[in-house]
C-alpha positions, -999 to +999 in steps of 0.1 A: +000+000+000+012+035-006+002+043+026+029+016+043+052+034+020+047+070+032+045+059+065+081+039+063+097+073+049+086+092+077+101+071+100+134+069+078+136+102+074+148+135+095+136+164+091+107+163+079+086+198+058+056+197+049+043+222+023+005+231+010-008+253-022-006+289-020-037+312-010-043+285+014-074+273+026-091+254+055-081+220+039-045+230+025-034+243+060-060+213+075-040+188+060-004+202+062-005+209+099-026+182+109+001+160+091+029+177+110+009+178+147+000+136+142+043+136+135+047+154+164+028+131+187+038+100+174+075+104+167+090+133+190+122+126+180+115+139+147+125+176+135+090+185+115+084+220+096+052+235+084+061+264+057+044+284+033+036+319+026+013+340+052-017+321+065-038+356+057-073+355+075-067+318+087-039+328+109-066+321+139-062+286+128-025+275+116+007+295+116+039+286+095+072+281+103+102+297+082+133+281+075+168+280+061+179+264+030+203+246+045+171+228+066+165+208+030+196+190+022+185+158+037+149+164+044+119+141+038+094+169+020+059+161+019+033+185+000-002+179+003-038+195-011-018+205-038-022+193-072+004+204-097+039+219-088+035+259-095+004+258-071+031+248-043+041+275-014+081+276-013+097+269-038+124+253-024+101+220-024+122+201-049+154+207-027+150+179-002+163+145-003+126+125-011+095+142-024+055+128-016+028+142-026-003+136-005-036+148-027-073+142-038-073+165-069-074+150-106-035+140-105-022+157-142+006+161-128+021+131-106+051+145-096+071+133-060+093+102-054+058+091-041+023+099-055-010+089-029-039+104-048-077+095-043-099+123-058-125+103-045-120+115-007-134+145+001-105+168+008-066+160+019-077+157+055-096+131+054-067+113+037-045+121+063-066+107+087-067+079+071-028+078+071-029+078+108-057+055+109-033+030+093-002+036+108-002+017+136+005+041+162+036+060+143+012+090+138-008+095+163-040+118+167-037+144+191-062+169+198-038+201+175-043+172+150-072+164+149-086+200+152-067+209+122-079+177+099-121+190+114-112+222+097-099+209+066-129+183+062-153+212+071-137+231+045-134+218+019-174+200+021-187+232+034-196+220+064-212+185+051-233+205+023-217+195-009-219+159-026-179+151-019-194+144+017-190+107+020-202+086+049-166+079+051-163+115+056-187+112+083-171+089+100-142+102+100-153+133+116-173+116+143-139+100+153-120+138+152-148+153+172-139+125+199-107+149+207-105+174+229-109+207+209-147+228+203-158+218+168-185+243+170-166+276+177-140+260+140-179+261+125-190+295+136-157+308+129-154+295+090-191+309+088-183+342+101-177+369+076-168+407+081-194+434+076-169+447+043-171+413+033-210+411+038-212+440+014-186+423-011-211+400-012-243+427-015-221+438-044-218+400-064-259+397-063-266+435-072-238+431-103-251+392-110-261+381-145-281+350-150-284+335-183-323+318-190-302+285-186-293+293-153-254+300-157-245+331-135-213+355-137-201+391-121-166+408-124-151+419-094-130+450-100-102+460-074-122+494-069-150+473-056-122+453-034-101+483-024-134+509-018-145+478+011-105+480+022-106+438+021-073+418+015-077+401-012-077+368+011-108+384+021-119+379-014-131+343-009-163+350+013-180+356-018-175+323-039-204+310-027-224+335-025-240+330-062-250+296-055-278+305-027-300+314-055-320+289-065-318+299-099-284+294-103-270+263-118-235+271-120-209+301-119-181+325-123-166+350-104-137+369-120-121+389-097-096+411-107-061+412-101-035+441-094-007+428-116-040+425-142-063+396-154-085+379-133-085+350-112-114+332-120-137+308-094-158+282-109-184+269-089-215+241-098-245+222-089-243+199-114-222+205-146-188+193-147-164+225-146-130+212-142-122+206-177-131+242-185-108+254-158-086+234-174-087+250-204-085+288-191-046+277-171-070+259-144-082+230-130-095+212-098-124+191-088-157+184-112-177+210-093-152+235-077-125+246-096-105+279-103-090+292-134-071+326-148-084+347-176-060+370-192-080+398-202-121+409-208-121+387-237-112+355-221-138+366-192-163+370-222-157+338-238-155+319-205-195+331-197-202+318-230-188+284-224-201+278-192-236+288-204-235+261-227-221+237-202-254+245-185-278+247-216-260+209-223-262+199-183-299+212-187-313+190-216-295+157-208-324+154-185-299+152-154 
């Protein structure tokens, strides 16, 4: 199993970073930390490193270590919740001695020494769990871990709401809660939004546009970011806000960037919108993903695609 695997490098190997995907989220710093607390607890012996860029508005949950170069030249490094290599926080990744990659995105691009992917789990957490679960004690569950892998699962399901939840998931999160840390404060706490970003998100439904198939899209200029005075890791309190309306099938924010272009989030309720992230320098799962679009034009022709991803969604009677 590829578990056994990653398991038998972490014990062979000292020190131990673990990286995530910049612009981290619940999951990303879920899984990276939780990863690093369950080393911790079970092997103390071990020298273990979280790293990354700024944690931004999640700093209440996980904070990140930095380090020297020299830290890499024999390190075991272990990246997880992040699919392909440019997506990875710190560069220096690729310095260390063994690369894993621990993930449950589409794997296009398997790179690490070794590759344990299941885009069939609901979010990196859960598969770290399930590395503990397995490891006979090496990793163990403490409560910093196990709060960490709640958050990540909460996350990246939106608390239990979308259809990646599992019973497996369940489970699994019936066995965190177990631990001593408050589940509910993590849920009020990922549900809490600012009253700049509340208005950020008055903005997205006043500046909506709904196609007749039910495809919905608004532009987010920096004036309307900058006018609010968010942090553009405040951004993310609106993806989700489009998808409350019942009328709404699937969408795209675009929200502009200040180097220009726009970083684009895809969101569904049914129709599969990875492969047209994928196609705008994207990607991610069939129903969440995020891409980039250059300029207007490429904003333009990505509306037009996902309204017939709808219209075709729409009459195949699903």
């Amino acid at each position: 199993m590829i578990q056994t695997d990653i398991i038998n490098a972490i014990k062979a190997n000292n020190p131990i970073i673990i990286h995530r995907h910049v612009n981290p989220d619940p999951d990303a710093l879920g899984s990276q930390v939780g990863l690093a607390e369950a080393i911790r607890a079970g092997l103390p012996d071990k020298q273990v490193y979280q790293v990354g860029s700024d944690t931004g508005n999640l700093s209440w949950l996980a904070q990140e270590q930095t380090i020297s170069d020299d830290v890499y030249k024999d390190a075991l490094v272990i990246v997880t919740d992040t699919a392909d290599t440019p997506r990875i926080s710190d560069t220096r990744f690729n310095q260390g001695k063994m690369l894993i990659k621990i993930d449950h995105h589409p794997n296009d691009d398997a790179y690490g020494d070794l590759t344990w992917v299941d885009n069939n789990a609901s979010s990196a957490s859960e598969l770290i769990y399930d590395l503990i679960a397995v490891s006979e004690g090496t990793l163990k569950l403490s409560d910093q871990a196990a709060r960490m892998l709640y958050a990540g699962i909460v996350g990246d399901t939106g608390r239990f709401l979308f259809n990646n939840t599992t019973p497996h998931t369940l489970q699994v999160a019936a066995e965190l809660i177990k631990k001593d840390f408050d589940p509910t404060a993590i849920n009020n706490r990922m549900n809490t939004v600012t009253l700049a970003q509340a208005r950020l998100q008055g903005y997205v439904i006043d500046h909506l546009k709904i196609s007749p198939a039910g495809a919905a899209s608004v532009i987010v200029p920096r004036t309307a970011i900058e006018d609010r005075k968010l942090a553009d890791d405040q951004v993310s309190a609106v993806v989700g806000t489009p998808g409350r309306l019942d009328i709404v099938v699937a969408w795209a924010e675009f929200i502009e960037q200040t180097e220009g272009g726009y970083r684009v989030h895809l969101r569904s309720k049914g129709p599969i919108i990875n492969a047209l992230a994928k196609a705008h320098n994207g990607g991610g799962h069939p129903l969440a993903s995020g891409a980039k679009a250059a300029n207007f034009d490429e904003v333009i022709q990505i509306e037009t695609q996902l309204d017939q991803l709808v219209k075709d969604y729409s009459t195949s009677g699903k």
